[in-house]
C-alpha positions in Angstrom: -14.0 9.5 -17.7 -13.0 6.5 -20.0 -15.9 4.6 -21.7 -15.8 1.4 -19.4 -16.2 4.3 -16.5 -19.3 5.9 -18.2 -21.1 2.8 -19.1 -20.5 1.8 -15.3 -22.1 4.7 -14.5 -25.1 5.0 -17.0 -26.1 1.4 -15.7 -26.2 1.8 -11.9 -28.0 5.4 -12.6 -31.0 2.5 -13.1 -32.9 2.7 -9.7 -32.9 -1.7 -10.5 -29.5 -1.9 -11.0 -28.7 0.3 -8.1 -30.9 -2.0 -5.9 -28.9 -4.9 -8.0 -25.6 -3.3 -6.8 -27.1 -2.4 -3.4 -28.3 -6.2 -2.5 -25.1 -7.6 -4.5 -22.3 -5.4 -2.1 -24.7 -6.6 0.5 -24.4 -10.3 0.4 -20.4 -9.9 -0.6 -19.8 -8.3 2.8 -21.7 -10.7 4.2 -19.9 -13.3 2.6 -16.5 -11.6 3.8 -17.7 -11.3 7.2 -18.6 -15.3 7.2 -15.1 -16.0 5.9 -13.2 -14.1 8.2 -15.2 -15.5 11.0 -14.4 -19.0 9.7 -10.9 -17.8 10.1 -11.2 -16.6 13.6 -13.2 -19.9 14.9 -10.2 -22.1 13.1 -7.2 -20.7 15.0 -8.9 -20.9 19.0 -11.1 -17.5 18.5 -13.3 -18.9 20.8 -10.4 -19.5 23.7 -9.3 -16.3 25.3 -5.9 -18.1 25.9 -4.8 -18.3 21.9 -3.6 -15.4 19.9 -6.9 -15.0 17.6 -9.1 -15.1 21.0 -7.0 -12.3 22.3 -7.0 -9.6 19.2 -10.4 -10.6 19.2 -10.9 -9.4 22.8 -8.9 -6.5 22.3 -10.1 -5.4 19.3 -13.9 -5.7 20.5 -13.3 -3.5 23.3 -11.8 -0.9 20.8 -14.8 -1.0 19.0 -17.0 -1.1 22.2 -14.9 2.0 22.7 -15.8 3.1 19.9 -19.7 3.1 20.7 -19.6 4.1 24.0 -17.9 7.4 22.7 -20.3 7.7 20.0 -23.9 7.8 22.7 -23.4 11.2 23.9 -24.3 12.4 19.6 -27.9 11.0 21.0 -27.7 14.8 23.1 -25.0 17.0 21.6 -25.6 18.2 18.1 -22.6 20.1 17.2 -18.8 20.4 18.9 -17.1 23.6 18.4 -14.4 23.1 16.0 -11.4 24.0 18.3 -12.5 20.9 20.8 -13.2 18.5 17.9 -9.4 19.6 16.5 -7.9 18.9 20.1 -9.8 15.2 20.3 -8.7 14.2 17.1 -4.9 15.8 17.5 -5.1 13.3 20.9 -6.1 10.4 18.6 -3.3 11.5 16.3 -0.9 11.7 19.7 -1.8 8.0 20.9 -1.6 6.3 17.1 2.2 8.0 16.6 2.9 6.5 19.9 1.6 3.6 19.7 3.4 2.9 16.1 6.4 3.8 17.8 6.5 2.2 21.0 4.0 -0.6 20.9 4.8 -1.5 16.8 7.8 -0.9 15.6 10.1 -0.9 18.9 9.1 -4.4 19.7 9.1 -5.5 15.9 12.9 -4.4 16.1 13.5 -6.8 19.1 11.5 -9.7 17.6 13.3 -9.1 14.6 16.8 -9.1 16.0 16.1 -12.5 18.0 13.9 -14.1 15.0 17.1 -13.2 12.4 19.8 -13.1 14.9 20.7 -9.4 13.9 19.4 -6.3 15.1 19.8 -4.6 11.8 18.3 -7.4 10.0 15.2 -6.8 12.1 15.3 -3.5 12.1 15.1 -3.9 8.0 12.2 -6.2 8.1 10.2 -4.0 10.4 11.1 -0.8 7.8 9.9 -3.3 4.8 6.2 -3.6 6.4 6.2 0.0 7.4 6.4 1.0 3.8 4.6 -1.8 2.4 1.6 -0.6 5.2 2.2 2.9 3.9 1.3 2.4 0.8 -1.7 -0.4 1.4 -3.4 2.4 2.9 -2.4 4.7 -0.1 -4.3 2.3 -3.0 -7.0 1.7 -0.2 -7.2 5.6 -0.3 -7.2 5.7 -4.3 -9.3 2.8 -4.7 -12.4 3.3 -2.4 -14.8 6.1 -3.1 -15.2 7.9 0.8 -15.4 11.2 1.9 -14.6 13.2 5.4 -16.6 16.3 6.9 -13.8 18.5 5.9 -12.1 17.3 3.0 -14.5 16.4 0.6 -14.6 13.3 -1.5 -11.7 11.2 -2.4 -11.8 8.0 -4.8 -13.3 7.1 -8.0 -16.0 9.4 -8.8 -17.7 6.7 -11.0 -19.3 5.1 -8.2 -22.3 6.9 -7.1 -22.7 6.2 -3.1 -25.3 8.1 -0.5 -22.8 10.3 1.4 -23.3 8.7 4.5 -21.7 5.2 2.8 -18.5 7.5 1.7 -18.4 8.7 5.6 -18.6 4.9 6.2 -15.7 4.0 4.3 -13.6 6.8 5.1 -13.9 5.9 8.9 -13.1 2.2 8.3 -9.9 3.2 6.3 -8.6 4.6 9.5 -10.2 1.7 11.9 -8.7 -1.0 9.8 -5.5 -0.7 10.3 -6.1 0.0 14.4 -7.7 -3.5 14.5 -4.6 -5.3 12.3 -2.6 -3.3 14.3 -4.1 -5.2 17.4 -4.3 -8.7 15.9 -0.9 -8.3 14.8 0.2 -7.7 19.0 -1.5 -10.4 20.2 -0.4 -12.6 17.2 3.0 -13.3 18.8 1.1 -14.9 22.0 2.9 -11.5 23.6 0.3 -9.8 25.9 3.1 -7.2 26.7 2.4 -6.0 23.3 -1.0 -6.3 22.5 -2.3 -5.1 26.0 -1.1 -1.7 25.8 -1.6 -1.4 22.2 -5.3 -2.3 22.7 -5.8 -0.3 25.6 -4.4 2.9 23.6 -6.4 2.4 21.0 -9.9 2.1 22.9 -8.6 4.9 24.8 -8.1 7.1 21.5 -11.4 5.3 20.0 -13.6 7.4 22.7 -13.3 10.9 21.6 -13.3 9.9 17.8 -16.7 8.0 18.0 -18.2 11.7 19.1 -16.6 13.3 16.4 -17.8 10.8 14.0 -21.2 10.8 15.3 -21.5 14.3 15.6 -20.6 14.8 11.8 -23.2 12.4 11.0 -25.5 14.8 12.7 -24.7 17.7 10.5 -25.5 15.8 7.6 -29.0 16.0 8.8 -28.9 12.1 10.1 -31.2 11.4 13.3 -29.2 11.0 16.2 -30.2 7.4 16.8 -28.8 6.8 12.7 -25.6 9.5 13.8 -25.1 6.9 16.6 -25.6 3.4 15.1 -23.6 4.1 12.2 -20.5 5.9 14.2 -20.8 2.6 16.5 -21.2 0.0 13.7 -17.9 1.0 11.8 -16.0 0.2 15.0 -16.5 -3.3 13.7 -13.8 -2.7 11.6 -11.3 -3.0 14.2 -12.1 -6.8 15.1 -12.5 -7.6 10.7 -8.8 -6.0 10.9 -7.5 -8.0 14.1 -8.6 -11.3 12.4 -7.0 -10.6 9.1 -3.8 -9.2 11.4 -3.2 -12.3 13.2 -4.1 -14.9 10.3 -1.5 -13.2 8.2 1.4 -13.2 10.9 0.8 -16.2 13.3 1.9 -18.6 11.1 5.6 -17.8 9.5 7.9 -16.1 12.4 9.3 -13.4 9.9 5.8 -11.9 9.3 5.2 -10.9 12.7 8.0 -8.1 12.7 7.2 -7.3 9.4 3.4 -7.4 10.4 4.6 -4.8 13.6 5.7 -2.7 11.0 3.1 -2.8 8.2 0.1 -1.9 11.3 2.8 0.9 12.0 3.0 1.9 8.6 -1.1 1.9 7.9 -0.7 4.0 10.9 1.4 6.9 10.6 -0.2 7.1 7.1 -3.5 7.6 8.8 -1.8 10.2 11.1 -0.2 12.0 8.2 -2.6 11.9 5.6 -6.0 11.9 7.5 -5.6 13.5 10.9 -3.4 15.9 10.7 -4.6 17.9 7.3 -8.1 17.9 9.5 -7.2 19.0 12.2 -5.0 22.3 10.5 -7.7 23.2 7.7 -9.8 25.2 10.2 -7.3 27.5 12.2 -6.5 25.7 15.1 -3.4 24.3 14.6 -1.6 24.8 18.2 -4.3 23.3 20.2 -4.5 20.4 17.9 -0.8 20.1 18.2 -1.0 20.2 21.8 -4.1 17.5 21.9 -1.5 15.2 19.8 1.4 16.1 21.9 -0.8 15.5 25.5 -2.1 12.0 23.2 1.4 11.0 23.1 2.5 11.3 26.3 -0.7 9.4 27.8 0.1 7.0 24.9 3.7 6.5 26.0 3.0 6.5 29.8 0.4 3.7 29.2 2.3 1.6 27.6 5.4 1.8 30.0 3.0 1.0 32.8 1.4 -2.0 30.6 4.4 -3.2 28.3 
């Protein structure tokens, strides 16, 4: 630990400055959320008929979706690990699917008509996928968080109660759902952003539980296991906002935007999901959770696309 790092530390291990730091990361989310609801209210978030009204639907029933799945933690206390493997495999189905068929498919066809070449688009949409990739790669480095299985991951300076890491873990892989969503709808395109939206609320469901019901085993009350799973699904909408502000206004950005929400994505998938669901010996029924996830995915969004 460099000497910037320990002094860091030393000074927040003071109960006042804790509280300081405490009240301080307080009022700057605050002061995030305000700004990014500014954003939302400037380009028609209040008119279901604009792009920002519409991720802004779609991303609140995701994290809606995310709630509802999170209630039944209030009764259940613990899922045997095979059946939390399978939910969270189908999770891992329906996100591949939908970075395929609802991302960068259709950021491929905008693409070709915005640069009048299919391989141009087909470029552009590559560009954001890797520039997603690794978005969520510094996001991983640079936020302390932790998940039930894999231990912490982030700067160990920062001392956080464990359920705050959970927090942030869970938001890393909400975040780019909501983009994701803002960045369908941004294009005024419903054939996009319905399905996508729907996939994602569909996938949020079954994750809520899990989330929940990890909460629970790190002796939180269900009513806190429950509130907390629900309130991170707010970081779908903060994600939809930020997708469409950055991609509504220059006609290049929404292919590349297709493909950075698809690159945030399969990164989640990869990195997150996958490693979770194989650490515990049940790798063929969470391969067959993500393989039934990606055929509901890719029915779903044939019948809405």
């Amino acid at each position: 630990m460099n000497t910037a790092a320990r002094a860091l530390q030393d000074y927040f291990a003071d109960p006042r400055h804790a509280a300081t730091l405490k009240f301080g990361s307080g009022g700057l989310a605050l002061a995030l959320l305000a700004a990014l609801l500014w954003v939302a209210w400037a380009q028609g978030g209040t008119r279901l008929d604009t792009p920002m009204g519409m991720a802004l639907a779609g991303s609140g029933v995701a994290a809606l979706a995310t709630a509802l799945g999170a209630l039944p933690a209030l009764f259940i206390r613990k899922i045997s690990t095979r059946w939390e493997d399978i939910m969270l495999g189908f999770g891992a189905g329906v996100m591949a699917a939908a970075a395929a068929f609802s991302l960068i498919l259709p950021g491929v066809e905008a693409g070709a008509v915005i640069l009048g070449s299919r391989p141009a688009g087909a470029a552009i949409v590559a560009v954001g996928l890797v520039l997603g990739a690794l978005f969520l790669l510094l996001a991983d480095k640079a936020l302390p968080h932790e998940h039930p299985g894999a231990g912490r991951h982030g700067p160990g300076w920062m001392q956080l109660r464990r359920v705050w890491l959970m927090v942030f873990a869970i938001a890393l892989h909400n975040f780019p759902e909501g983009m994701a969503i803002g960045v369908g709808f941004s294009g005024g395109d419903t054939a996009v952003g319905v399905p996508l939206a729907a996939a994602i609320a569909l996938q949020d469901i079954p994750e809520g539980l899990v989330v929940a019901v990890a909460l629970r085993t790190v002796a939180y009350a269900p009513w806190q296991a429950a509130a907390i799973a629900a309130l991170t699904g707010l970081a779908e909408p903060l994600g939809a906002i930020i997708g469409v502000a950055l991609t509504s206004g220059f006609a290049p950005l929404y292919p590349a935007g297709l493909g950075f929400a698809a690159g945030a994505m399969i990164w989640v998938v990869s990195h997150e999901i996958i490693p979770e669901t194989h650490r515990k010996g049940h790798e063929q029924a969470a391969t067959l959770g993500l393989i039934g996830g990606f055929v509901v995915m890719m029915m779903l969004d044939t019948a809405l696309g």
